[in-house]
C-alpha positions as MATLAB code, in Angstrom:
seq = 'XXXXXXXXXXXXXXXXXXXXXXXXXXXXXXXXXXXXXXXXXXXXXXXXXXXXXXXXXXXXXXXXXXXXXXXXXXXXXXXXXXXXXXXXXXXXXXXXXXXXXXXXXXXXXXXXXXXXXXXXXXXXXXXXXXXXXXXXXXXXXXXXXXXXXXXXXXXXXXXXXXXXXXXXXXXXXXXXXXXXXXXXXXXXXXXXXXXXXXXXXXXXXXXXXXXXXXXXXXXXXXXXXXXXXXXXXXXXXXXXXXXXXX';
ca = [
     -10.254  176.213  143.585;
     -12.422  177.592  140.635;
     -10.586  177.935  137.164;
     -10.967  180.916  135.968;
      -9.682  181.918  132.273;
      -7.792  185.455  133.383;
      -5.141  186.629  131.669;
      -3.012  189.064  133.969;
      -0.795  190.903  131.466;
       2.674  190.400  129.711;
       4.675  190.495  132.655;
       3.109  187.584  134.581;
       2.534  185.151  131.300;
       6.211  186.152  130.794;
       7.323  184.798  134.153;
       5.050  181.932  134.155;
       6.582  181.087  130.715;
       9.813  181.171  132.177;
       9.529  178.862  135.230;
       7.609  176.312  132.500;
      11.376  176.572  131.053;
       9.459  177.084  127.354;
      11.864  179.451  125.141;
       8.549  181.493  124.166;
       7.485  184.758  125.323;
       4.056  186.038  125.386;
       4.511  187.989  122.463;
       5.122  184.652  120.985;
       2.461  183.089  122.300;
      -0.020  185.577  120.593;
       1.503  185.386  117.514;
       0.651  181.802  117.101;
      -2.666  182.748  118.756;
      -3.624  185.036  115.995;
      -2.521  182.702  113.638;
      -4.588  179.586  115.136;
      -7.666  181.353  115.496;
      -7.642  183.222  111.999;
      -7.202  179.072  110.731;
     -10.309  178.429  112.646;
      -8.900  176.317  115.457;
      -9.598  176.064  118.979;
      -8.234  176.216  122.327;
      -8.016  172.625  122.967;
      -5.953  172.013  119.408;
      -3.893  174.922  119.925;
      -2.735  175.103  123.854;
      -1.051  171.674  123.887;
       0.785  172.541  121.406;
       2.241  175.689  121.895;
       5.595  174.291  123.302;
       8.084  171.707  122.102;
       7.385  170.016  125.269;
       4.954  170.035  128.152;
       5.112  172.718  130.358;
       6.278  171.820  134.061;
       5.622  173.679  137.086;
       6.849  173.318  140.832;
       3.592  173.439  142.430;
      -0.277  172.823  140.695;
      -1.155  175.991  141.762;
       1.488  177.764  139.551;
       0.093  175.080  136.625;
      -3.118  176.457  137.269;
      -2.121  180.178  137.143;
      -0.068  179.693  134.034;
      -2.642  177.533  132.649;
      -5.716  180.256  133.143;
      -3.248  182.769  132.104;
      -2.934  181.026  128.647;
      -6.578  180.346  128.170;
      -7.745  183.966  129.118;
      -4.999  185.562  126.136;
      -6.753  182.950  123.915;
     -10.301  184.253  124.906;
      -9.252  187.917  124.156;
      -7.748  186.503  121.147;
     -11.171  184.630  120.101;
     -13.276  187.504  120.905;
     -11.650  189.801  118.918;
     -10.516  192.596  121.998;
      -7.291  194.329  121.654;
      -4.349  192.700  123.894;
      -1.695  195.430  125.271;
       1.839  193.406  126.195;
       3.990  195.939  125.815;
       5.279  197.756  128.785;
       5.149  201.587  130.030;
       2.091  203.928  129.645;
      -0.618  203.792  127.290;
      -0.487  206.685  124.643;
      -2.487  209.676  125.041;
      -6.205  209.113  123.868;
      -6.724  211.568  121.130;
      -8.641  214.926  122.239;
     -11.475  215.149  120.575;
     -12.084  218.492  118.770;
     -14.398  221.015  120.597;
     -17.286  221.880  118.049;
     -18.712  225.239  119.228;
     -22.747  226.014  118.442;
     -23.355  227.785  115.689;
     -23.996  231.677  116.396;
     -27.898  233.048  116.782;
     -29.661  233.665  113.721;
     -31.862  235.826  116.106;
     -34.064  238.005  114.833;
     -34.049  236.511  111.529;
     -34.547  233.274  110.327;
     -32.332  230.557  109.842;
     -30.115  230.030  106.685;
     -28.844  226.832  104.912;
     -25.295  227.295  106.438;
     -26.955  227.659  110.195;
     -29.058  224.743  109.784;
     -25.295  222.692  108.540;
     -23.400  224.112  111.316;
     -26.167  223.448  113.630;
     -26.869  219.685  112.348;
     -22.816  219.076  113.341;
     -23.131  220.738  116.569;
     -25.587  218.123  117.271;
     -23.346  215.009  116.004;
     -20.130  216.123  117.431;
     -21.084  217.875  121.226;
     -22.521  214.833  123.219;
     -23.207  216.917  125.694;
     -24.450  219.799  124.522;
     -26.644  217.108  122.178;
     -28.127  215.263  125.820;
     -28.791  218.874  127.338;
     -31.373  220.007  124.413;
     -33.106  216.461  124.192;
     -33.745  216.495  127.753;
     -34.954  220.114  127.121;
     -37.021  219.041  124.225;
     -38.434  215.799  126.198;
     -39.050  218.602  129.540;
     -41.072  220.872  127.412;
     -42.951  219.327  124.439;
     -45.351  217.462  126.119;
     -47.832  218.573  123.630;
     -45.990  217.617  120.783;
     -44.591  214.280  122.399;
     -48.088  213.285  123.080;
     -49.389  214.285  119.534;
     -46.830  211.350  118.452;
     -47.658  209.261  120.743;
     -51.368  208.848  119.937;
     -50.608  208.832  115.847;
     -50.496  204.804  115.341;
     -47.136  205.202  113.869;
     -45.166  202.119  112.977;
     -41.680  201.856  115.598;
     -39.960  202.919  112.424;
     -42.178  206.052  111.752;
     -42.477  206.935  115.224;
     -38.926  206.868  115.270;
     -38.151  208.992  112.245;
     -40.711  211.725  113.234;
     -39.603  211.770  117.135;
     -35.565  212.269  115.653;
     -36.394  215.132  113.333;
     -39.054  217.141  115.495;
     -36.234  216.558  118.533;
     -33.073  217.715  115.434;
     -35.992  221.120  114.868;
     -36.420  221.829  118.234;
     -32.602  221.464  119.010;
     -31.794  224.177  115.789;
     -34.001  226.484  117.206;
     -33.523  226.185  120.828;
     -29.618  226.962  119.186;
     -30.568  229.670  116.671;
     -32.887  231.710  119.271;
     -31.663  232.643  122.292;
     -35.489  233.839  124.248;
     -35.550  229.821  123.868;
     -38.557  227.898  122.619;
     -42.253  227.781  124.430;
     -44.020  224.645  125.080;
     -46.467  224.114  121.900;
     -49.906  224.057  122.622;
     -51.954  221.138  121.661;
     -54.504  223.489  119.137;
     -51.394  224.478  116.957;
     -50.881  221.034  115.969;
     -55.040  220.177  115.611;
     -56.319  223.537  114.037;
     -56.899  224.105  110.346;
     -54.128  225.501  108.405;
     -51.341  224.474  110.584;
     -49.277  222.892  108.124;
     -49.605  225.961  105.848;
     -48.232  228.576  108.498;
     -45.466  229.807  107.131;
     -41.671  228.064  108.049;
     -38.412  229.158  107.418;
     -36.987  227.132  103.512;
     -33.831  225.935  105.320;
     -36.226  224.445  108.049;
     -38.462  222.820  105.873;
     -35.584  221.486  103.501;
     -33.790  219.680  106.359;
     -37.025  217.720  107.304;
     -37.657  216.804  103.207;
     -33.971  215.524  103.136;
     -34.176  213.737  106.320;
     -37.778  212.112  105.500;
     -36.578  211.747  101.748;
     -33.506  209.320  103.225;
     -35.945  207.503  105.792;
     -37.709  206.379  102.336;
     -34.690  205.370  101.043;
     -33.140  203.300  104.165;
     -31.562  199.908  103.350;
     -32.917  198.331  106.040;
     -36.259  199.779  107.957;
     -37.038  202.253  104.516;
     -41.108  204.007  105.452;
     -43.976  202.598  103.278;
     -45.145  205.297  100.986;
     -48.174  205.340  103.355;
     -46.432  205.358  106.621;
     -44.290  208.169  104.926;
     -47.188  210.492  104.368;
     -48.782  210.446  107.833;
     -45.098  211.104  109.190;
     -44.535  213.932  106.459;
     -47.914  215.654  107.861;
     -46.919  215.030  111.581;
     -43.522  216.646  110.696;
     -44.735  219.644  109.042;
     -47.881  220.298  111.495;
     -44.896  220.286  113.978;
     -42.241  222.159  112.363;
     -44.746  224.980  111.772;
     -46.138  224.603  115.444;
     -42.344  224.728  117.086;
     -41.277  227.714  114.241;
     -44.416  229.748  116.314;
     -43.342  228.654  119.609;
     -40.180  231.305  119.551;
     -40.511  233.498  122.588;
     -40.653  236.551  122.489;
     -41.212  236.412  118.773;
];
């Protein structure tokens, strides 16, 4: 039979404990577990000697249960995962609070405090967050492909792609006709980074780009961060016209 490393739970390491007529329990057992690994030692110095004396068994199949019983604790031990030996039910996982979008700022334009509450909406609702990308990645095909074809690093591709999707999402929110697909000309034409875009809008993106400068690990070259910057604000402007029903 194939040895597997399997550790069935408290109540069988317990019993298989008991019939190796060892005065530990498996609480024990992980105790001195915790304490062998956190020393650095392995398996193979700690198993043997676990128990004043070697374990015996009535059969080698109970050996071999006990014995893959032992080494599977130690592999949840060594990897770090959280071992459960107490008895009864598992405590309630914690509800997680229900974030509600922020209301319309329909037919005006979008403050400071609706571009916050929005920004949240978008961390804490995963669903509500998967429902508008998908809607974004449906319906900007323009846009998408606009990125696409820029020669952007992974890293500015990435940061432009984020914020555009973050834009869309806050408007899509904040305007409830819903957003048009953007046509390819109001990213090309002349002038399209001047058209005029809502401050809060336009702040968001400078913060957002401002920290992609400053990231500790993948930070944008000054050059990478200007073609991004443009790309952002030739979109912003483009998505800010694509209101329906505007």
């Amino acid at each position: 039979m194939e040895f597997v490393h399997h550790f069935e739970g408290a109540p069988v390491l317990d019993e298989l404990l008991a019939l190796a007529g060892t005065s530990h329990d498996s609480l024990t057992v992980l105790a001195h577990m915790r304490q062998a690994h956190a020393e650095g030692r392995s398996s193979q110095d700690v198993v043997p000697h676990l128990f004043d004396r070697e374990p015996r068994f009535g059969s080698p199949e109970l050996a071999r249960r006990f014995f893959q019983n032992l080494l599977g604790l130690w592999d949840l031990v060594a990897e770090g995962k959280p071992v459960r030996l107490e008895e009864g039910p598992r405590p309630p996982r914690p509800k997680k609070e229900k974030v509600d979008p922020p209301a319309p700022f329909a037919p005006g334009e979008p403050d400071t405090a609706f571009v916050e509450a929005a920004w949240r909406y978008l961390e804490d609702d995963d669903k509500g967050r998967t429902r508008l990308h998908d809607v974004f990645e449906n319906r900007q095909d323009a846009l998408l492909g606009e990125l696409d074809a820029a020669g952007l690093t992974d890293e500015g591709y990435a940061v432009a792609r984020h914020l555009l999707f973050e834009l869309h999402a806050m408007l899509e929110l904040g305007w409830p006709q819903g957003m048009a697909s953007v046509p390819p000309e109001a990213l090309r034409g002349p002038g399209t980074e001047a058209s005029p875009v809502p401050t809060a809008l336009t702040a968001y993106a400078d913060e957002a780009l401002f920290e992609a400068e400053q990231d500790e690990e993948h930070p944008l070259t000054p050059e990478e961060l200007t073609r991004v910057r443009s790309l952002v604000k030739r979109g912003t402007a483009a998505l800010w016209g694509a209101r329906k029903g505007k």
